[in-house]
VOBAVO-777252 format. One record per residue: chain; residue in three letters; y, z, x of N, C-alpha, C, CB in turn. Coordinates in Angstrom, 1 decimal. Glycine has a CB too. Example, Ala and Ser with C-alpha at 12.3 -4.5 7.8 and 13.67 -1.06 7.14 Angstrom:
% residues 2
NODE  cadena  residuo     n.y     n.z     n.x    ca.y    ca.z    ca.x     c.y     c.z     c.x    cb.y    cb.z    cb.x
NODE       A      Ala    -5.7     7.8    13.2    -4.5     7.8    12.3    -3.3     7.8    13.2    -4.5     9.0    11.3
NODE       A      Ser    -2.2     7.1    12.8    -1.1     7.1    13.7     0.0     7.9    12.9    -0.6     5.7    14.1
This chain:
% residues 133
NODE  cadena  residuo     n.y     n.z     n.x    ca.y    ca.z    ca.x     c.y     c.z     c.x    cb.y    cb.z    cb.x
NODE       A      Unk    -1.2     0.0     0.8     0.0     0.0     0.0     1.2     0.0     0.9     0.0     1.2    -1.0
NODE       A      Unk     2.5    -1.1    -0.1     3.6    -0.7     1.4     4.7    -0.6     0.6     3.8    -1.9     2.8
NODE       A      Unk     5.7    -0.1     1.0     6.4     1.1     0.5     8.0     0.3     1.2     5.8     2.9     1.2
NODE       A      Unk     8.8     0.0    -0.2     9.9    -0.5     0.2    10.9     0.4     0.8    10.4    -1.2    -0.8
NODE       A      Unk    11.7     0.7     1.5    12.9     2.1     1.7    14.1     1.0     1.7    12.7     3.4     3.7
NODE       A      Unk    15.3     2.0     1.2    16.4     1.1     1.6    17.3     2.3     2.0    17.1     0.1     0.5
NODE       A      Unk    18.4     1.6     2.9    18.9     2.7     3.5    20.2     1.7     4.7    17.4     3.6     4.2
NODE       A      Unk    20.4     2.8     5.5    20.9     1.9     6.2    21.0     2.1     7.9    22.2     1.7     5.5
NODE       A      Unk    20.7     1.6     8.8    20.9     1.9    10.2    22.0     2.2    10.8    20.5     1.1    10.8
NODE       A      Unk    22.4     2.8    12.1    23.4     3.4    13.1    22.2     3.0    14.4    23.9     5.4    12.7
NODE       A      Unk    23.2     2.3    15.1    23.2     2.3    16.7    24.0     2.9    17.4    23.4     1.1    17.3
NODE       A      Unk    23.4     3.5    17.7    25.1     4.6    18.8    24.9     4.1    20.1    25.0     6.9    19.2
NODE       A      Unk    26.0     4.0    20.5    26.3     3.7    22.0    26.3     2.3    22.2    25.3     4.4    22.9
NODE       A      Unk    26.5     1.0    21.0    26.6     0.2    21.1    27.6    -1.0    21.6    26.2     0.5    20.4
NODE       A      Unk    27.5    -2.0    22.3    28.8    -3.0    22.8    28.7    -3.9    21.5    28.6    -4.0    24.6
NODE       A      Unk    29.5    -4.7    21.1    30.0    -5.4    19.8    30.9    -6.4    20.7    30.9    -4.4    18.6
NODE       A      Unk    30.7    -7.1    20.4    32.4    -8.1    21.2    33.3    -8.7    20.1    31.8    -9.9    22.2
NODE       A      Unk    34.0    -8.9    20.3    35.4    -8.7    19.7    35.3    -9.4    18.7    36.5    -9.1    20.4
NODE       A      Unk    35.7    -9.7    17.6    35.0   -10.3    16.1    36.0   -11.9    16.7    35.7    -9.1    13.9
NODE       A      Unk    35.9   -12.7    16.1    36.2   -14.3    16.1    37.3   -14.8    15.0    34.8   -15.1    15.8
NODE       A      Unk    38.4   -14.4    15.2    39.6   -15.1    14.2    39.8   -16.1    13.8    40.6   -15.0    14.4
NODE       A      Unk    39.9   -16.4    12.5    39.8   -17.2    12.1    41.4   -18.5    11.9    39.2   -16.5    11.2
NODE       A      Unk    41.7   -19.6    12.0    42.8   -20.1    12.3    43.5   -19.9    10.9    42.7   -21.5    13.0
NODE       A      Unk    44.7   -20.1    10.8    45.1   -21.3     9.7    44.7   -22.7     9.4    46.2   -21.6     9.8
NODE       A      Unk    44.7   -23.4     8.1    44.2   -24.6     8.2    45.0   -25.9     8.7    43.8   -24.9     7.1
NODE       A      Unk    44.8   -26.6     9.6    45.6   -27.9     9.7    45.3   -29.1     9.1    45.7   -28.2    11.0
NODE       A      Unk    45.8   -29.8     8.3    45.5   -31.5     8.0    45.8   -32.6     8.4    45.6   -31.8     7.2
NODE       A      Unk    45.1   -33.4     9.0    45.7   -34.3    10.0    45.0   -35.6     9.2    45.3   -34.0    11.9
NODE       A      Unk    45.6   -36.8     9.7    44.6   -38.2     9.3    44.9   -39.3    10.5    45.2   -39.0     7.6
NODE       A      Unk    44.0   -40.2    10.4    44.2   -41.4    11.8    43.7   -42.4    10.8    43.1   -41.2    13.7
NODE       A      Unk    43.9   -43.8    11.6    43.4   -45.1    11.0    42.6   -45.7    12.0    44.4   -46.0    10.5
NODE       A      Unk    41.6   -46.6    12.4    41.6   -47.2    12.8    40.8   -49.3    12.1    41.3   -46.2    13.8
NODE       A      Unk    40.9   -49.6    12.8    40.2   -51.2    12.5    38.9   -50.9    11.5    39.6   -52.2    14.2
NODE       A      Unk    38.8   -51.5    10.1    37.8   -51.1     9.5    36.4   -52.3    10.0    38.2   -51.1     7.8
NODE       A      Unk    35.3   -51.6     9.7    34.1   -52.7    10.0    33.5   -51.6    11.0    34.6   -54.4    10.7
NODE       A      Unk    32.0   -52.4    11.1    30.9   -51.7    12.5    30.1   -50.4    11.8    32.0   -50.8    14.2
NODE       A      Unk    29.6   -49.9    12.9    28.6   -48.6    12.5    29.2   -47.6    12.8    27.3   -48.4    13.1
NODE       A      Unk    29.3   -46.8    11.8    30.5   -45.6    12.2    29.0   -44.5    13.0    31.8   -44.7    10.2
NODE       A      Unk    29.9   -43.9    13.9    28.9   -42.8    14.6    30.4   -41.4    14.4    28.1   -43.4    16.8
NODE       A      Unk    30.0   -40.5    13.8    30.8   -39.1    13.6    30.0   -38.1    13.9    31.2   -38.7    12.2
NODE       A      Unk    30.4   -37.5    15.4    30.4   -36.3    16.0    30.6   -35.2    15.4    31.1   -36.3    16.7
NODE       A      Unk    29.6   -34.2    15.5    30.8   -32.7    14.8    29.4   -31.7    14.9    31.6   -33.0    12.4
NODE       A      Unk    29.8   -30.5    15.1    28.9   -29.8    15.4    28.9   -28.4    13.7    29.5   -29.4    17.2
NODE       A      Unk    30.2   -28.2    13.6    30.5   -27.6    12.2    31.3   -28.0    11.6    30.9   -26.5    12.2
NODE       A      Unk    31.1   -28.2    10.3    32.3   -28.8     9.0    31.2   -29.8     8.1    34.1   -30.1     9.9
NODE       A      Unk    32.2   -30.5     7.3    31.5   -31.0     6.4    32.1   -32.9     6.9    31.9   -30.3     4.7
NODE       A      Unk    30.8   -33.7     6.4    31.6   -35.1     6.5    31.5   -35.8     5.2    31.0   -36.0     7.7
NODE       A      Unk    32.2   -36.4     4.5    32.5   -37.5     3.4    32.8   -38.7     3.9    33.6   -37.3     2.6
NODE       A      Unk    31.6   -39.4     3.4    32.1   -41.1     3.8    32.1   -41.7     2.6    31.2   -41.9     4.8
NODE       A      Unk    33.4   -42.5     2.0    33.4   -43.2     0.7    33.6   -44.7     1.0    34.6   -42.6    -0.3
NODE       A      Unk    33.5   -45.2     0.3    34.1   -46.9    -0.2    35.3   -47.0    -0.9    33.1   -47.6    -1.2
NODE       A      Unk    35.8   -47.9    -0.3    37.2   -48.0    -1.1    37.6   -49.5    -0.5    38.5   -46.7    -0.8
NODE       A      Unk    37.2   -50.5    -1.7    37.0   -52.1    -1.2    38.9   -52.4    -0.9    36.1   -53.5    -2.8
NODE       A      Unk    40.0   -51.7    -1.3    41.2   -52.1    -1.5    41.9   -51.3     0.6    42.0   -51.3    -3.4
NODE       A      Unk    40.9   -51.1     1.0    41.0   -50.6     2.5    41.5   -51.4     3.4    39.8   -50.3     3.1
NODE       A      Unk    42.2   -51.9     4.6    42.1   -52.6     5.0    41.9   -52.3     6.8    43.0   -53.3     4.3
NODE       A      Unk    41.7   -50.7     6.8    41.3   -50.1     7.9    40.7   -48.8     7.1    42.6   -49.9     9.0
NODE       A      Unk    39.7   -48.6     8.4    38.8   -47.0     8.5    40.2   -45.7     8.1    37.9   -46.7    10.9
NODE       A      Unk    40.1   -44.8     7.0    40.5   -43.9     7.3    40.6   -42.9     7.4    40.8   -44.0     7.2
NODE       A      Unk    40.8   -41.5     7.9    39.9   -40.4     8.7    41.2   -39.2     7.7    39.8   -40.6    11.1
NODE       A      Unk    40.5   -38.7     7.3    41.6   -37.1     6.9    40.7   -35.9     7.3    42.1   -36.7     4.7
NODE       A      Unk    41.4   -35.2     8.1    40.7   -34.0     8.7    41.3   -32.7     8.2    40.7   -34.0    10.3
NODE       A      Unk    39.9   -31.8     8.0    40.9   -30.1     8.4    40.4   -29.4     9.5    40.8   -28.7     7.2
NODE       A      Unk    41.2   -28.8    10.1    40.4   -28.4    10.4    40.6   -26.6    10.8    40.1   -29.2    11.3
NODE       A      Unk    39.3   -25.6    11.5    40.0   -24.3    11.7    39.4   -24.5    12.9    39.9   -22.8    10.8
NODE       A      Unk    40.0   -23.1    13.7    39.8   -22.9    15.2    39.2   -21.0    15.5    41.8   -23.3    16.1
NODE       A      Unk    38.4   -20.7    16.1    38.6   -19.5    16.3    39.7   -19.0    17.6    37.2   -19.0    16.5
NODE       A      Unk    39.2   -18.0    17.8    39.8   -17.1    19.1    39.8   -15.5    19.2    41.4   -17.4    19.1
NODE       A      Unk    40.1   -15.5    19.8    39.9   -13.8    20.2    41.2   -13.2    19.6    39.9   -13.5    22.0
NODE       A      Unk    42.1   -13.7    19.0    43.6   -13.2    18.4    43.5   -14.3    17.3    45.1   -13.4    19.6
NODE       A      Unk    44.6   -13.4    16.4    44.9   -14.9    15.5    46.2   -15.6    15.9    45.0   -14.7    13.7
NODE       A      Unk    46.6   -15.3    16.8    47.7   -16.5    18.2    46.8   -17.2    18.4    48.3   -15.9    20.0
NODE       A      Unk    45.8   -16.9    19.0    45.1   -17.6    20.1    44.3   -18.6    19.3    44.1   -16.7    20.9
NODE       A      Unk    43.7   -18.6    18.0    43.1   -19.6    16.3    44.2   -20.0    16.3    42.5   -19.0    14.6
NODE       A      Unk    45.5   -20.1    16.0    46.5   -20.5    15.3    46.5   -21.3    16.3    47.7   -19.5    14.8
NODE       A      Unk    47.4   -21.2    17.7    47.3   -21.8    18.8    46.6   -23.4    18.7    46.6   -20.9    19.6
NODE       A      Unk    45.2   -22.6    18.5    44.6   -24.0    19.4    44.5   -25.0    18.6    43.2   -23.9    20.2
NODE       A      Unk    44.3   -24.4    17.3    43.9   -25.2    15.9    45.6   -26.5    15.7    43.8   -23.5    14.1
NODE       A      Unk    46.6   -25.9    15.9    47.5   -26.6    16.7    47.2   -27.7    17.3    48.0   -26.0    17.6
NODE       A      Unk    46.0   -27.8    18.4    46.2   -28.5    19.6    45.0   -29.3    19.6    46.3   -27.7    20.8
NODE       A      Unk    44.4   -29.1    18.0    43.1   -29.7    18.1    43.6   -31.3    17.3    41.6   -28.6    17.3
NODE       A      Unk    42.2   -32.0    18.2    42.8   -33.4    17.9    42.0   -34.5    17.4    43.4   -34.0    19.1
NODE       A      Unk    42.2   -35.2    16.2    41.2   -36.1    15.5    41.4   -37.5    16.3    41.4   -36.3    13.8
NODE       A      Unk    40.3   -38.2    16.8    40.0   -39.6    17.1    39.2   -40.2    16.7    39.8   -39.8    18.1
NODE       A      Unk    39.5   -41.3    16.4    38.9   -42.4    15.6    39.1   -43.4    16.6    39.6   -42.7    14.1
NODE       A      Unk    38.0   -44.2    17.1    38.3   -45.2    18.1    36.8   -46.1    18.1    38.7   -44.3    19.8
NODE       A      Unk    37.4   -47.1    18.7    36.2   -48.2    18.7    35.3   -48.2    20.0    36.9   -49.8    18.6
NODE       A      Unk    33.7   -48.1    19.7    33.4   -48.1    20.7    32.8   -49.9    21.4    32.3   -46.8    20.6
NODE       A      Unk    31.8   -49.8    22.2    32.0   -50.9    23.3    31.2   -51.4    22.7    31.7   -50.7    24.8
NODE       A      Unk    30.6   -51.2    21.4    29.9   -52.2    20.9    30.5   -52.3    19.7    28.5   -52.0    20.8
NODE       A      Unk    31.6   -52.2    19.6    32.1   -52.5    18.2    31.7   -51.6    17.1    31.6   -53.9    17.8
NODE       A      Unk    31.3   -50.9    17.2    31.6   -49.8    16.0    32.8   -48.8    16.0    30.4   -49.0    15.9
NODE       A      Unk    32.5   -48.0    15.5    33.1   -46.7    15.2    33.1   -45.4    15.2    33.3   -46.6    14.5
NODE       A      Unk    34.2   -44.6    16.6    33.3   -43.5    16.7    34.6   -42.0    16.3    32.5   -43.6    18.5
NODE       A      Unk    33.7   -41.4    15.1    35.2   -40.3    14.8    34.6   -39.1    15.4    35.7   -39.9    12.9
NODE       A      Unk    35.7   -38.4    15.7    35.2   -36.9    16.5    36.6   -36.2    16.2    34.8   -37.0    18.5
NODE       A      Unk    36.3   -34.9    16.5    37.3   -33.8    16.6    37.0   -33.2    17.8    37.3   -32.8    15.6
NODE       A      Unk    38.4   -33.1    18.7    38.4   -32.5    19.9    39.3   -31.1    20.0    38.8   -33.6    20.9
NODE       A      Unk    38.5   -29.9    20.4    39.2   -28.6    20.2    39.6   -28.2    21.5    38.4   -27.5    19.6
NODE       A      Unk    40.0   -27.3    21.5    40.8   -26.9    23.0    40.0   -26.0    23.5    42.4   -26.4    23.0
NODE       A      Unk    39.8   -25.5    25.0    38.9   -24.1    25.3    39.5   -23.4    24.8    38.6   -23.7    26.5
NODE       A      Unk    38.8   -22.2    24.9    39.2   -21.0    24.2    39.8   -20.0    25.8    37.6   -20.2    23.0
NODE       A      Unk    41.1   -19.3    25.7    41.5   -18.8    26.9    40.8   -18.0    27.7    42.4   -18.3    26.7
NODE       A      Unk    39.3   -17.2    27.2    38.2   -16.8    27.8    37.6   -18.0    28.9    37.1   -16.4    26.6
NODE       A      Unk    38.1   -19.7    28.8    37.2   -20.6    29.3    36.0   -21.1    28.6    36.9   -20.1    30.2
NODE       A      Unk    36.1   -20.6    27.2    34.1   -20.7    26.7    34.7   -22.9    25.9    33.2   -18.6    24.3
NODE       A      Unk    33.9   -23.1    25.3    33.9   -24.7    25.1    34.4   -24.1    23.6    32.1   -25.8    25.2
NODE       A      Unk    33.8   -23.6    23.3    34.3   -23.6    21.5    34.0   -22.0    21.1    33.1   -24.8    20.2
NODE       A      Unk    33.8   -21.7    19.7    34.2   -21.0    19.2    33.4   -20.7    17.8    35.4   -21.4    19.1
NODE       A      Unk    32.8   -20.2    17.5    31.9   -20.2    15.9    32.8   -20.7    14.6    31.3   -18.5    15.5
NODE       A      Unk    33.8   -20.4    15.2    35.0   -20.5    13.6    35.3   -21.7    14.2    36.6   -19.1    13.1
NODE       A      Unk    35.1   -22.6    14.9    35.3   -24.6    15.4    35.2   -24.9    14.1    34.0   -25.8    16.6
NODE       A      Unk    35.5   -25.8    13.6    35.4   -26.5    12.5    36.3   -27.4    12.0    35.1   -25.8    11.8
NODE       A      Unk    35.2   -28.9    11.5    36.1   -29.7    11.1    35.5   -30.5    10.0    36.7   -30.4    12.1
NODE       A      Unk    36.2   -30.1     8.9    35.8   -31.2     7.9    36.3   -32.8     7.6    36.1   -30.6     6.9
NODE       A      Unk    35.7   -33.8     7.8    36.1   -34.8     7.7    35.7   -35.4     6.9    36.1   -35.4     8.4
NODE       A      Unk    36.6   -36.2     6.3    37.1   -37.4     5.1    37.2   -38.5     5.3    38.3   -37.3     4.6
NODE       A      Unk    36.0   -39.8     5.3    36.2   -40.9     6.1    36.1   -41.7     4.7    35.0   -41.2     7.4
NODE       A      Unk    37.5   -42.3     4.9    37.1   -43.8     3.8    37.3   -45.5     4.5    38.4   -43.7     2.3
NODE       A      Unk    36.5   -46.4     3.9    36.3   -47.6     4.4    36.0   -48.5     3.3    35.4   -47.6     5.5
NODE       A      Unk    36.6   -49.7     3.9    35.8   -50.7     2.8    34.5   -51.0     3.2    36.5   -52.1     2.6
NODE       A      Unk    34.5   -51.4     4.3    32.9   -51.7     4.4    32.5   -51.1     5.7    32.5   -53.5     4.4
NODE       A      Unk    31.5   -50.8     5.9    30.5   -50.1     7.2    29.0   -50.6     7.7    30.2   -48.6     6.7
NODE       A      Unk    28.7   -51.3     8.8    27.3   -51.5     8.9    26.2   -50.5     9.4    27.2   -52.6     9.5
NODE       A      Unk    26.9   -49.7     8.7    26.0   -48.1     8.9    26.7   -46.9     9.3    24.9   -48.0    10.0
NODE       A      Unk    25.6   -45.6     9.1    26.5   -44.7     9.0    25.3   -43.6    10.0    27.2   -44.2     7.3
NODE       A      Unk    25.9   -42.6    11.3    25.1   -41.7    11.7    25.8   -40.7    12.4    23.9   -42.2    12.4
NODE       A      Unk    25.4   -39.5    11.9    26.2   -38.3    12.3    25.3   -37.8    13.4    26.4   -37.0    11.0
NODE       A      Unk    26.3   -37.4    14.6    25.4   -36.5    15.8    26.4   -35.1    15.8    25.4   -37.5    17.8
NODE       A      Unk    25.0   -34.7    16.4    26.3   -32.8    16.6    25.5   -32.7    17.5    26.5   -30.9    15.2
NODE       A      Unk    26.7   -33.0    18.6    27.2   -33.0    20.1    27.9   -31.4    20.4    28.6   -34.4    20.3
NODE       A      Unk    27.3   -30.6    21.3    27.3   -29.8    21.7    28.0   -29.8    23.4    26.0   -29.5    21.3
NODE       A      Unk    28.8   -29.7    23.4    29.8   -29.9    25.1    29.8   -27.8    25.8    32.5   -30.8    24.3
């Protein structure tokens, strides 16, 4: 027989590291040449890709948030973070969000995030990677 308990635990003498702030939101958009296989980078957020035949270029609306160790330091970088939409060498299409280090030096941040909004008239395919830098 087994016997549910509820209750709750204490660790004493425990290290915790500093909780992860969360940014304000920023909304940014880019365009680029519509057509090709779109490839969209992103490691956290959401992606939307629609049709819209009256298009006459790819277009990209982002939010996004940032952590940090302060909410200066989220606010900051979320500032400094930057949406690209660009053509790659085979003629497609490649969208990404680029964030800034975090002033510890680390690559990112758990609260990174970027939601993107991709509309086009036409696309000859579509594939999401989460690229980890």
């Amino acid at each position: 027989m087994m016997l549910a308990v509820a209750g709750c635990i204490t660790v004493a003498n425990s290290i915790v590291a500093d909780t992860d702030h969360r940014s304000i939101a920023v909304i940014t958009d880019t365009s680029v040449a519509d057509g090709g296989k779109l490839l969209v980078d992103g490691t956290n957020g959401r992606v939307t890709v629609s049709r819209d035949p009256t298009l006459s270029r790819l277009e990209v609306t982002a939010e996004f948030h940032c952590g940090g160790a302060t909410q200066a330091e989220s606010n900051d970088r979320v500032k400094h973070t930057r949406l690209i939409a660009e053509r790659t060498t085979d003629g497609g299409i490649r969208v990404r969000a680029e964030f800034p280090t975090l002033q510890s030096g680390a690559a990112h941040s758990p609260s990174d995030s970027a939601n993107l909004d991709i509309r086009a008239a036409r696309l000859d395919g579509i594939e999401r990677a989460s690229l980890v830098s």
